[in-house]
C-alpha positions as CSV (number, residue, x, y, z in Angstrom):
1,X,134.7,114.6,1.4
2,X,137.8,115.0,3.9
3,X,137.7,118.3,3.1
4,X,134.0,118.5,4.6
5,X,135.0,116.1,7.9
6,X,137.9,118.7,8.3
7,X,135.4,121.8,8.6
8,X,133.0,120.0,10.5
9,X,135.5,119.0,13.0
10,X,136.7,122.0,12.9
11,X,133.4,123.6,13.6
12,X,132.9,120.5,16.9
13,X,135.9,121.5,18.2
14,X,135.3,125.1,18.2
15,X,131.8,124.6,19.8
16,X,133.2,122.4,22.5
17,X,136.6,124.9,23.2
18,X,133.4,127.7,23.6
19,X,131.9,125.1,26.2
20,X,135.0,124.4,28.1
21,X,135.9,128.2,28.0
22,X,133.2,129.7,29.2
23,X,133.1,127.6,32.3
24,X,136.3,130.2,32.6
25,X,135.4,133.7,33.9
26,X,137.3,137.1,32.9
27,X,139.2,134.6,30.5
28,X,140.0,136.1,26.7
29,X,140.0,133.2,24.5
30,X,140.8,135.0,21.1
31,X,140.0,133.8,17.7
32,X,141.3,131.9,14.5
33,X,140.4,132.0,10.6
34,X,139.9,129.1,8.5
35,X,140.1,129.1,5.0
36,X,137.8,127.0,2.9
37,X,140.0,125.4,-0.4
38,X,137.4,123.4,-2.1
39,X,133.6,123.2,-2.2
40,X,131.9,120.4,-0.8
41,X,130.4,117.2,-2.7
42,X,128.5,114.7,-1.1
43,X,128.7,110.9,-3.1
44,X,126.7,107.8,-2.0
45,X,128.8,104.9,-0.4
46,X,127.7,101.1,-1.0
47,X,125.5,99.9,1.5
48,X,125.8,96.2,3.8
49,X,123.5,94.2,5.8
50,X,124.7,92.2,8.9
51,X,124.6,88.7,8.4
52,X,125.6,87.0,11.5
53,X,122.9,85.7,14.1
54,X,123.0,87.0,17.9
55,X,123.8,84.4,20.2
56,X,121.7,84.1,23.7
57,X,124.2,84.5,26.7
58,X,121.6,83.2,29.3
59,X,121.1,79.6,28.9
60,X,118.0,79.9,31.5
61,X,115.3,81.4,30.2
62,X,112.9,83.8,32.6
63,X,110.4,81.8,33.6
64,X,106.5,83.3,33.0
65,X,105.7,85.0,36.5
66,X,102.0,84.2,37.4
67,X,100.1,87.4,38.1
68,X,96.8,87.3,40.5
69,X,94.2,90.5,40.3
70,X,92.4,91.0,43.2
71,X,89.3,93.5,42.7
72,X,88.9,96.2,45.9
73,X,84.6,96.7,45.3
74,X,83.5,100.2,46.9
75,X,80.1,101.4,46.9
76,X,79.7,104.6,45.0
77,X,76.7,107.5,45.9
78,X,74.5,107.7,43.0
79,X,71.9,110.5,42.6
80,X,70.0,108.6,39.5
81,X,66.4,107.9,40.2
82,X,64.8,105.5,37.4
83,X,61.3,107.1,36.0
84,X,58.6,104.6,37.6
85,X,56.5,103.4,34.7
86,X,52.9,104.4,34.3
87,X,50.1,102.6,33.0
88,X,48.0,104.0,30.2
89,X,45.1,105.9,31.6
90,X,41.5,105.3,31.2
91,X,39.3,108.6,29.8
92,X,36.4,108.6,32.2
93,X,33.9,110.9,33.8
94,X,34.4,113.1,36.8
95,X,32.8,111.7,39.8
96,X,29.9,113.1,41.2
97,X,30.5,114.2,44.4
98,X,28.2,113.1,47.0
99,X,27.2,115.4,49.9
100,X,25.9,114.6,52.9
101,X,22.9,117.0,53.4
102,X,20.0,118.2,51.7
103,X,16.8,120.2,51.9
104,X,14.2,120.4,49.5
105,X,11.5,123.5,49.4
106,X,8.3,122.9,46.9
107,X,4.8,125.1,46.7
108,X,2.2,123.8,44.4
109,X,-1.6,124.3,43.4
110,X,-4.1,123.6,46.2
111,X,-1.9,125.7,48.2
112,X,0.2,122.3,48.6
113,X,3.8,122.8,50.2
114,X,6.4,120.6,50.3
115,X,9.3,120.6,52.5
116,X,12.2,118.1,53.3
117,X,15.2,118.8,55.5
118,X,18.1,115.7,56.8
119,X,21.2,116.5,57.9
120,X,23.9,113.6,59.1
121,X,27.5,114.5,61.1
122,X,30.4,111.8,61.7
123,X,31.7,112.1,65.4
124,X,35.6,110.7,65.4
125,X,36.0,107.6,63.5
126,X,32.6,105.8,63.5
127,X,29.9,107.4,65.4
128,X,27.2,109.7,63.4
129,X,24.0,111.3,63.7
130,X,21.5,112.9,61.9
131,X,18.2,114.3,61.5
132,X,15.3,113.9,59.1
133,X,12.7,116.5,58.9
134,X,9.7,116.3,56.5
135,X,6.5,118.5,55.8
136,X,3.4,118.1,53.4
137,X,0.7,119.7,53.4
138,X,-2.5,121.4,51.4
139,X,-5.5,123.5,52.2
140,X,-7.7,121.2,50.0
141,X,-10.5,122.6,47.2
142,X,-11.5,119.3,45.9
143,X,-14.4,119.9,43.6
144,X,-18.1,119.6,45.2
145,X,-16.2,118.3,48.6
146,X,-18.5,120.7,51.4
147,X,-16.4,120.0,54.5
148,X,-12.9,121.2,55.2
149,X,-10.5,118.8,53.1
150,X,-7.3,120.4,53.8
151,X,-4.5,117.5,55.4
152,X,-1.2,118.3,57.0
153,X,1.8,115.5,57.9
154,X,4.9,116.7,59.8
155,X,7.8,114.4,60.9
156,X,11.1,114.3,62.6
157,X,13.5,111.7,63.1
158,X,16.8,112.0,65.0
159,X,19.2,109.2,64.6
160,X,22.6,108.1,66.8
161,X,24.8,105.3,66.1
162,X,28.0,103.9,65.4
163,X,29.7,101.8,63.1
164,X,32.8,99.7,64.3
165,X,34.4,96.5,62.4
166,X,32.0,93.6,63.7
167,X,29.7,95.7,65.2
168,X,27.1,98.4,64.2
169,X,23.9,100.1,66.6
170,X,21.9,103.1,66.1
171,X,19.3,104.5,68.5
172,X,16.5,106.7,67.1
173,X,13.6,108.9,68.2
174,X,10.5,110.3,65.9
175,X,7.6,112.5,66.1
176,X,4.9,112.8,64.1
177,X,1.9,114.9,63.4
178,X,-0.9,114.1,61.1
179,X,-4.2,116.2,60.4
180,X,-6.6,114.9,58.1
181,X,-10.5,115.9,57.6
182,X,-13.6,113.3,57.1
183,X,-14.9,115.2,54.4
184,X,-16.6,112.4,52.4
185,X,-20.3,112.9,53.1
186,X,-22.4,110.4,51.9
187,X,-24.7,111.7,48.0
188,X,-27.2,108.7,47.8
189,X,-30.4,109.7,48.9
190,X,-28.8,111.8,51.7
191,X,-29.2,115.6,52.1
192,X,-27.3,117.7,54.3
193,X,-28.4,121.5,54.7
194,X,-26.5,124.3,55.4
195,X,-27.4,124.4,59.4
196,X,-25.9,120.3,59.5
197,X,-22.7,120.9,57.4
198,X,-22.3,123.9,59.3
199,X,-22.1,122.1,62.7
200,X,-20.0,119.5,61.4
201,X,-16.5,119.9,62.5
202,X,-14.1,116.8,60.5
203,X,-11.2,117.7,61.5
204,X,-8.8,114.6,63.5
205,X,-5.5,114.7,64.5
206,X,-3.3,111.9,65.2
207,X,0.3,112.1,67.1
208,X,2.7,109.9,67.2
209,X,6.3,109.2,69.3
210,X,8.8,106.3,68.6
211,X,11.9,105.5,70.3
212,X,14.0,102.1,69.2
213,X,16.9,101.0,68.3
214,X,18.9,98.1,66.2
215,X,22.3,96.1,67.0
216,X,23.9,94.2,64.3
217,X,27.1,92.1,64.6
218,X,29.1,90.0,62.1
219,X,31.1,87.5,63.8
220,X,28.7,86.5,66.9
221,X,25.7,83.9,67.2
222,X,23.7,87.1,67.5
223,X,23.2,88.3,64.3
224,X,20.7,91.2,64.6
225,X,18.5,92.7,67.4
226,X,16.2,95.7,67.2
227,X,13.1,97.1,69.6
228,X,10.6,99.6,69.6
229,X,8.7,101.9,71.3
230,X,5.2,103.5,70.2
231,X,2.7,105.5,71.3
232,X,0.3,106.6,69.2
233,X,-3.3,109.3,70.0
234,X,-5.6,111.0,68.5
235,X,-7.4,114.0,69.4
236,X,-10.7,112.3,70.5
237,X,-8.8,111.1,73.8
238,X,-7.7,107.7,72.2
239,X,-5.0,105.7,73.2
240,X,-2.3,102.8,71.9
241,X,1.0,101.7,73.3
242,X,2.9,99.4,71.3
243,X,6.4,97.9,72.3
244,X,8.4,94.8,70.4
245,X,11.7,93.2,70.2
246,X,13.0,91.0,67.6
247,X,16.3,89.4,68.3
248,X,17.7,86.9,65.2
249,X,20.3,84.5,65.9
250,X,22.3,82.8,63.2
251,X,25.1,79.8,63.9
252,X,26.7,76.7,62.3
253,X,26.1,73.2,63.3
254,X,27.8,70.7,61.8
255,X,28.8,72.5,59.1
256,X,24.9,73.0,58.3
257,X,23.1,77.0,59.2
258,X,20.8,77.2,61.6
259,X,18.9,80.5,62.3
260,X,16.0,81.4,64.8
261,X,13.9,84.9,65.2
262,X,12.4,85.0,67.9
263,X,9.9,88.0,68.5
264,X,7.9,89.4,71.6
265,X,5.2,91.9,70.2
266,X,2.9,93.8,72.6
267,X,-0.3,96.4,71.6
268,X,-2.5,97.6,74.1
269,X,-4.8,100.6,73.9
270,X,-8.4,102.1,74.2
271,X,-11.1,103.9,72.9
272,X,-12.9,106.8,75.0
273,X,-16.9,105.4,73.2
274,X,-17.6,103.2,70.5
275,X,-19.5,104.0,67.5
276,X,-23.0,104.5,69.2
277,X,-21.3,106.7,71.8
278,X,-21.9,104.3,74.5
279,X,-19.1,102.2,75.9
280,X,-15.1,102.0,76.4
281,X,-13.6,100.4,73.8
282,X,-9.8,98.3,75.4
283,X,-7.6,96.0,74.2
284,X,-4.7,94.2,74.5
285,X,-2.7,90.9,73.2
286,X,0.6,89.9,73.8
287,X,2.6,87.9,70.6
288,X,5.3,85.1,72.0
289,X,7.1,83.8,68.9
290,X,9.7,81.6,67.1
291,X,10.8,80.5,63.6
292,X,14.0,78.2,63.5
293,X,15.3,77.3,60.5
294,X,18.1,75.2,58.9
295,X,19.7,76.1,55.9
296,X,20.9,73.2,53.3
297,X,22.4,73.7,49.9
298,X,23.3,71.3,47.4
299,X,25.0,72.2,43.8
300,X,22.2,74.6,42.8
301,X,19.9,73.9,45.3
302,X,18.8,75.5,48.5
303,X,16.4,74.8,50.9
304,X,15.7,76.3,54.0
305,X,13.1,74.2,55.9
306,X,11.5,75.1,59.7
307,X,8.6,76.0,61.6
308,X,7.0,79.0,63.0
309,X,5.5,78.8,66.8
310,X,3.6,81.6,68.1
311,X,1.8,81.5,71.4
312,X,-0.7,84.9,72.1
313,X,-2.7,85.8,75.1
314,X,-5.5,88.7,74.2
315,X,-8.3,90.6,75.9
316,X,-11.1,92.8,75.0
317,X,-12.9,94.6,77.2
318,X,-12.1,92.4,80.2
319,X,-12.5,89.2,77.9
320,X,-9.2,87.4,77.3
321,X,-8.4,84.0,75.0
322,X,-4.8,82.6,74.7
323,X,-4.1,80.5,71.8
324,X,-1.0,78.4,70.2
325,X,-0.1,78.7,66.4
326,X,2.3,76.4,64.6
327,X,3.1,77.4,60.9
328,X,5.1,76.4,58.0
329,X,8.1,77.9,57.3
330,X,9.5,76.1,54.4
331,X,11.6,77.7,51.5
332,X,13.2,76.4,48.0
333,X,15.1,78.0,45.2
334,X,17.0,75.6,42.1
335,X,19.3,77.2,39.5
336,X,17.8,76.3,36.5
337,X,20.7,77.8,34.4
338,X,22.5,79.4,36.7
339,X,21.9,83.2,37.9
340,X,19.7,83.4,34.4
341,X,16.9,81.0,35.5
342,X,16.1,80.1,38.9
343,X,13.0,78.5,40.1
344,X,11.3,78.8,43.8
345,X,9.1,77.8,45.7
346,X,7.4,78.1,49.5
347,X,5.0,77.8,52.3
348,X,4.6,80.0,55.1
349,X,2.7,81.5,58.0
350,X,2.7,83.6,60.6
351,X,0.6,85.1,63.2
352,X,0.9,89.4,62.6
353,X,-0.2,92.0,65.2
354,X,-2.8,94.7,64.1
355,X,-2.8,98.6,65.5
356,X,-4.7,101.3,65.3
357,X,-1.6,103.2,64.4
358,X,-1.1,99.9,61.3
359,X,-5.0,100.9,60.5
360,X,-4.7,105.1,60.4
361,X,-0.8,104.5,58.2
362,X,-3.6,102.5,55.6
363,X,-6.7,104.8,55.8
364,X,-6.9,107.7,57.8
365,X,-10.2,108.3,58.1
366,X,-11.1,105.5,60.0
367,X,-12.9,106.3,63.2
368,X,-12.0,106.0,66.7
369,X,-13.8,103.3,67.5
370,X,-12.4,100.2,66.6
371,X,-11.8,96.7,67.7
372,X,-8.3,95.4,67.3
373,X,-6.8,92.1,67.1
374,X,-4.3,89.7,65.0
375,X,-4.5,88.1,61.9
376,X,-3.6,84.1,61.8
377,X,-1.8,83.4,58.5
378,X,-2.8,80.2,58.2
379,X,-0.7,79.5,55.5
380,X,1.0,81.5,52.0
381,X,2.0,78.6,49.3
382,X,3.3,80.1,46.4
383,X,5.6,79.1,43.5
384,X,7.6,81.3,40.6
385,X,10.2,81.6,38.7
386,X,12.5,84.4,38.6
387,X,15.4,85.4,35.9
388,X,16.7,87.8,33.5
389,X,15.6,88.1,29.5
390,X,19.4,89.9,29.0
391,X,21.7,91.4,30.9
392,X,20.1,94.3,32.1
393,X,16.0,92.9,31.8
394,X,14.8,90.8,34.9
395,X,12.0,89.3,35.6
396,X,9.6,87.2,37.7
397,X,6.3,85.7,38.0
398,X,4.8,84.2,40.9
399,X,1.4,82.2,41.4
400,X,-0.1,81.9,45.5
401,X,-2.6,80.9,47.4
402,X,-2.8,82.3,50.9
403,X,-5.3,81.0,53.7
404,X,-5.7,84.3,56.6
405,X,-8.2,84.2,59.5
406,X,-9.2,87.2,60.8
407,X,-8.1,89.6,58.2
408,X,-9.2,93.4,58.9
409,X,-11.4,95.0,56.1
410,X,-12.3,98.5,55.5
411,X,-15.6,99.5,55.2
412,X,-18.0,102.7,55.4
413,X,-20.1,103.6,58.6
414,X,-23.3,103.9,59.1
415,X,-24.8,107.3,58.8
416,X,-26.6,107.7,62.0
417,X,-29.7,110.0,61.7
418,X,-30.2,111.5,65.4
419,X,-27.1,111.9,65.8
420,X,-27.1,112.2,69.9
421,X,-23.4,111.1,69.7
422,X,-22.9,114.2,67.9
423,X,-19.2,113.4,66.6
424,X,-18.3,114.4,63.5
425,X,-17.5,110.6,61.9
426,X,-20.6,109.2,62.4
427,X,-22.2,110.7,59.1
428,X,-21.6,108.0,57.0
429,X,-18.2,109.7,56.2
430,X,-16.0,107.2,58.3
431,X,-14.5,103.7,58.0
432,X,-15.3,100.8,60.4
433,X,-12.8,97.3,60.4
434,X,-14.5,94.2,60.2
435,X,-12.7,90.8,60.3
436,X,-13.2,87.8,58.3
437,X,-11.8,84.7,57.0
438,X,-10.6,85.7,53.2
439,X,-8.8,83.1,51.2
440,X,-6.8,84.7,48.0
441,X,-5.6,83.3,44.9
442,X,-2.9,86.0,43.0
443,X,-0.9,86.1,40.1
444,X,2.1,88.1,40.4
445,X,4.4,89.7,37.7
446,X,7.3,92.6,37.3
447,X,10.1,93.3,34.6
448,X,13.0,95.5,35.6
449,X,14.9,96.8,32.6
450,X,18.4,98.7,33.2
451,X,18.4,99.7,29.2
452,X,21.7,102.1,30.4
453,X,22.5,104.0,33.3
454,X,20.7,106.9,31.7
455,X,17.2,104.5,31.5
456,X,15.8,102.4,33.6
457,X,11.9,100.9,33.4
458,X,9.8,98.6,35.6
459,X,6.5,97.4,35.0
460,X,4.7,95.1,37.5
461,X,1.2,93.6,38.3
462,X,-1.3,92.0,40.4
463,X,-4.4,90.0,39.8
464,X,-6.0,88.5,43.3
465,X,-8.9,86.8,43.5
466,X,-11.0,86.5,47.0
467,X,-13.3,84.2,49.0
468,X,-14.9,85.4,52.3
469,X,-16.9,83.3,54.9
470,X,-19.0,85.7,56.9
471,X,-18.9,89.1,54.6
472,X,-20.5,89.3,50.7
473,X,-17.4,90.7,49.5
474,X,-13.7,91.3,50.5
475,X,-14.4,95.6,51.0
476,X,-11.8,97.6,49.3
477,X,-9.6,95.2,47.9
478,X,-9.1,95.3,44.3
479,X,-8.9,92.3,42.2
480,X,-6.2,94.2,39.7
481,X,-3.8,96.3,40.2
482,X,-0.9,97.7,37.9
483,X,2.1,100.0,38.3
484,X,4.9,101.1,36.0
485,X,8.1,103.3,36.4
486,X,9.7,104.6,33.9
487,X,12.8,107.2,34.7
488,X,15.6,108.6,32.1
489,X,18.1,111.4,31.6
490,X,17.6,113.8,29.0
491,X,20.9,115.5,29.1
492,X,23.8,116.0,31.3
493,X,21.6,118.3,32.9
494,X,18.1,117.5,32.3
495,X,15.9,114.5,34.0
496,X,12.4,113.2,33.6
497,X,10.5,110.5,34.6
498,X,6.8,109.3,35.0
499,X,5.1,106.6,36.9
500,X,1.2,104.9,36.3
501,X,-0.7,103.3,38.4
502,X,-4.0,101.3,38.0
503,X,-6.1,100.0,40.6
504,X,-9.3,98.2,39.6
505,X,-12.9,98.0,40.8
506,X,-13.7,97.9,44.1
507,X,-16.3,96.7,46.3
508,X,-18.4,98.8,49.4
509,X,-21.4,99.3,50.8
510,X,-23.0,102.8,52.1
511,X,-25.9,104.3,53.4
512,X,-29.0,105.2,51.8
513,X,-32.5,106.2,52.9
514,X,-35.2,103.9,53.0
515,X,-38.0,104.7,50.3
516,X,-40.5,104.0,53.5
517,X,-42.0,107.4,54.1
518,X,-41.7,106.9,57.7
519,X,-39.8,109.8,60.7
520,X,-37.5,109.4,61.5
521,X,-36.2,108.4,58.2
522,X,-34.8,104.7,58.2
523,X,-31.6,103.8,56.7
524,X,-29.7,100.7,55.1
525,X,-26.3,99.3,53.9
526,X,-26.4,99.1,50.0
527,X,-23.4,97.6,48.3
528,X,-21.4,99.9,45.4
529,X,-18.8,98.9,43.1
530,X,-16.1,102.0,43.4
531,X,-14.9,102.2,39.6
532,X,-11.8,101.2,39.0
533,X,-9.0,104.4,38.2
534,X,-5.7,105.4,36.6
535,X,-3.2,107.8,38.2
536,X,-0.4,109.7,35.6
537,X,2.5,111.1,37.3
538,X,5.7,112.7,35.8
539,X,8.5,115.0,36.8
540,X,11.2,117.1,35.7
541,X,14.2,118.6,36.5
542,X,17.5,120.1,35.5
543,X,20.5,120.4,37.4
544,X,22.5,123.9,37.3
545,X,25.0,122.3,39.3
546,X,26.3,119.8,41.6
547,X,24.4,121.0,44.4
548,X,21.2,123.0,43.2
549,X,18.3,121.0,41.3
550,X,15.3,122.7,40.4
551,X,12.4,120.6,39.5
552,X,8.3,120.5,38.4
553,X,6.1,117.6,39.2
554,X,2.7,116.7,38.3
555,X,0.4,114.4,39.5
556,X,-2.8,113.1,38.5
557,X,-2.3,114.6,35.1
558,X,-5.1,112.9,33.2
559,X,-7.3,114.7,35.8
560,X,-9.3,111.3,36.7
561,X,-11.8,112.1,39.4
562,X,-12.0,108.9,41.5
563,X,-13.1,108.1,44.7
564,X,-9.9,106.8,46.9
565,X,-12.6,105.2,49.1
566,X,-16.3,105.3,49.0
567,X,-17.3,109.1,49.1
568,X,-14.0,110.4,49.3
569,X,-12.6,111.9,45.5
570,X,-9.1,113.0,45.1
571,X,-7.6,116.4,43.9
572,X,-7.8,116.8,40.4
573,X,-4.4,117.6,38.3
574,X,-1.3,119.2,41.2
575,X,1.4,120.9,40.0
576,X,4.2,121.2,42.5
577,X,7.6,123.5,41.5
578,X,10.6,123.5,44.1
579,X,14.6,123.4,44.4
580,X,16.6,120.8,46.4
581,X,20.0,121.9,47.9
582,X,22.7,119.5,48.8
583,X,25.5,120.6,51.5
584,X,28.3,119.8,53.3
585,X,29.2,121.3,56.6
């Protein structure tokens, strides 16, 4: 052991001398041998643990120094955006896109042609105008007719307006052209030869121009206001101006609605000859009227109760009478069960302004010799119940009895034998109006049925029963009528539909030959019963796309060959093919 602490303090002090030497430049510091005697063994000494405590030489003790954090907050740029959350979507059907033009081109049989053009432009935010344009026509062949039976009806309406927020006007303008042929020679005991047929020319025109107009406002006592201008001719030189205006108020009084429409209705026209060819045929009446009202409602009650007054001054040739009308005006509806029942009731009147325009719209072969007045509607009480069956079938029924003075009537002319008038209506082949006092009792009924928006179906019908003071029978008027509607797509492409109407017996009365063998041959009314008719129509069409349809209707399908009015058959079955086109400037 000392032998080993001798060579390794030998070998320290060496290393150190080397260290302290070197420090020594150019400095030779020779060298010295040791000699090892013994070789080294290491041995294991006892080991000792300290057993005395350490003693504290501060008798304070540090005292605990309180520490206070303060936090320095720094905002810090962030480019995370969170992912907005999106709610599960709905699988649903494209939306048909709805254009805002169209025109529609169809030919048929009986050389018919079809034609339909409107166009409609917005200017800025809320103005807009557009244009309607509409053609029929056909050159006729209705089976054993002798005269010309072709008819022609051209239109065009032109429309300006503009919509704002509580306000909303239009302006429009129309003319209209209508040909149509008195072709309806009278069969019973009547012969026409070739030479009379031959000089018989049917053929009347009528012409009409409208201008008028309509203002509607929401928050104002005014509520709606519209007037009109007609004039309406014909080519045998007659005449008819007719010019209204309807203003409606509507306003709140203690907390209870009140509305009046008032109305101020003017006709006036003439007549070059009446039916014998002789004298001027002018008229004239002037319509002042009112109907306040005053709304109350209750829980599921509503009532609306007020008064028509009407005061009219009218003349015919040169003879003038002024009368005042007062009229019910009385309306009622209860909730039985809510929207699923509801239950109403009325009576009202009204005094209504004939035309000759009014009387061509309803038969147009009337002839141009007519005398024209109004109609007092005494009174209409009726009561019905309205409804739905299920959610998509509606319903409702309706009982009346209406009381009307001076009601127009169609009935035939005379045929006139010596014809010195020479016009082409007075063959029998004409319509006259005649007034009377008619009282009618009706039944009323229709179902609506929305089975899907792919089919929908209506039926409805009408059964009316008449009473006349002066004349035998109500002329034309049918006691039944029935209509139904039936319309449904086949395929995403593909659409049909069909429509029936029946209209019952009617009563006339015509012209027939006396059996006195006496020149020149005498003549007399004889009352027929026109037979009562049914009328099939259906169409079809399929759409190759959004914009083009083609389509193929038929009417008169089950070929029925009724008389219209007395004398005057239909076409038999028409077939009409055409295309409509929808557009967008």
């Amino acid at each position: 052991m000392n032998k080993f602490k001798i060579y390794f303090s030998t070998v320290i002090i060496l290393l150190m001398t080397q260290f302290s030497f070197s420090q020594v430049k150019d400095e030779n510091i020779g060298s010295e041998v040791v000699n090892i005697v013994k070789a080294y063994t290491p041995t294991i000494s006892d080991a000792f643990k300290v057993k005395e405590t350490p003693v504290m030489e501060d008798e304070d003790n540090t005292q605990k120094e309180v520490i206070k954090y303060n936090i320095f907050s720094f905002p810090v740029a962030s480019t995370f955006t969170p992912a907005k959350g999106k709610a599960a979507a709905v699988d649903k059907s494209e939306r048909e896109k709805i254009y805002r033009n169209y025109a529609t081109l169809g030919f048929g049989s009986f050389a018919t042609a079809n034609a339909e053009l409107f166009i409609t432009e917005n200017f800025g935010r809320n103005s807009y105008v557009g244009g309607m344009l509409r053609h029929l026509s056909s050159q006729g062949g209705i089976k054993d007719v002798v005269l010309d039976d072709k008819y022609y009806n051209t239109s065009l309406d032109v429309t300006y307006g503009s919509r704002e927020r509580d306000m909303s006007w239009n302006v429009d303008l129309g003319v209209k052209n209508q040909i149509y042929n008195w072709y309806g020679l009278p069969t019973s005991n009547i012969v026409f030869d070739d030479a009379t047929i031959a000089a018989i020319d049917p053929k009347q025109s009528y012409n009409t121009i409208v201008l008028g107009g309509k203002l509607s406002m929401e928050k104002s006592f005014l509520n709606e206001a519209s007037l009109q201008f007609k004039r309406f001719s014909d080519a045998f030189g007659s005449g008819e101006n007719r010019f209204f205006v309807k203003p409606n108020f509507d306003f709140d009084v203690m907390d209870q609605k009140i509305k009046a429409n008032f109305i101020l209705d003017y006709v006036g026209g003439k007549f070059e000859k009446d039916f014998n060819g002789i004298d001027e045929i002018k008229y004239s009446n002037i319509i002042f009227g009112t109907k306040p009202s005053i709304l109350y409602q209750q829980d599921d009650l509503s009532v609306n109760l007020g008064v028509g007054i009407f005061y009219t001054t009218g003349k015919i040739n040169g003879e003038s009478d002024s009368k005042i009308f007062v009229y019910p005006n009385v309306k009622a509806s209860y909730r039985i069960v809510g929207d699923i029942l509801v239950g109403y009731a009325g009576a009202e009147g009204g005094l209504t302004q004939n035309s000759y325009a009014e009387f061509v719209d309803q038969n147009p072969f009337v002839s141009p010799t007519l005398f024209v007045g109004p109609t007092d509607n005494k009174y209409d009480i009726y009561v019905g119940i309205k409804g739905k069956l299920a959610n998509s079938v509606a319903f409702n029924v309706r009982g009346s009895f209406k009381n009307e003075d001076y009601k127009p009537l169609f009935v035939s002319n005379e045929y006139v034998f010596d014809n010195a008038n020479e016009e082409a209506y007075t063959n029998g082949n004409s319509f006259n109006v005649v007034y009377d006092n008619v009282k009618t009792a009706s039944i009323f009924g229709e179902i609506k049925a929305d089975f899907s928006k792919h089919v929908t179906f209506g039926i409805n019908g009408t059964y009316n029963n008449y009473k006349t003071d002066i004349e035998s029978e109500a002329w034309n008027l049918p006691q039944l009528s029935i209509g139904t509607t039936l319309d449904f797509d086949i395929t995403e492409k593909w659409y049909a539909g069909a429509n029936i109407f029946f209209v019952g017996e009617r009563k006339d009365k015509v012209s027939v030959q006396s059996l006195a063998a006496v020149f020149p041959p005498e003549f007399d009314f004889q009352e027929v019963t026109l037979d009562s008719y049914f009328d099939l129509n259906a169409h079809i069409g399929y759409k190759y796309n959004e914009r083009l349809t083609a389509f193929l209707r038929g009417n008169n399908l089950a070929n029925q060959e009724y008389n219209r009015w007395a004398n005057f058959p239909v076409q038999g079955i028409q077939v009409l093919l055409g295309a409509n086109y929808k557009f967008d400037f």
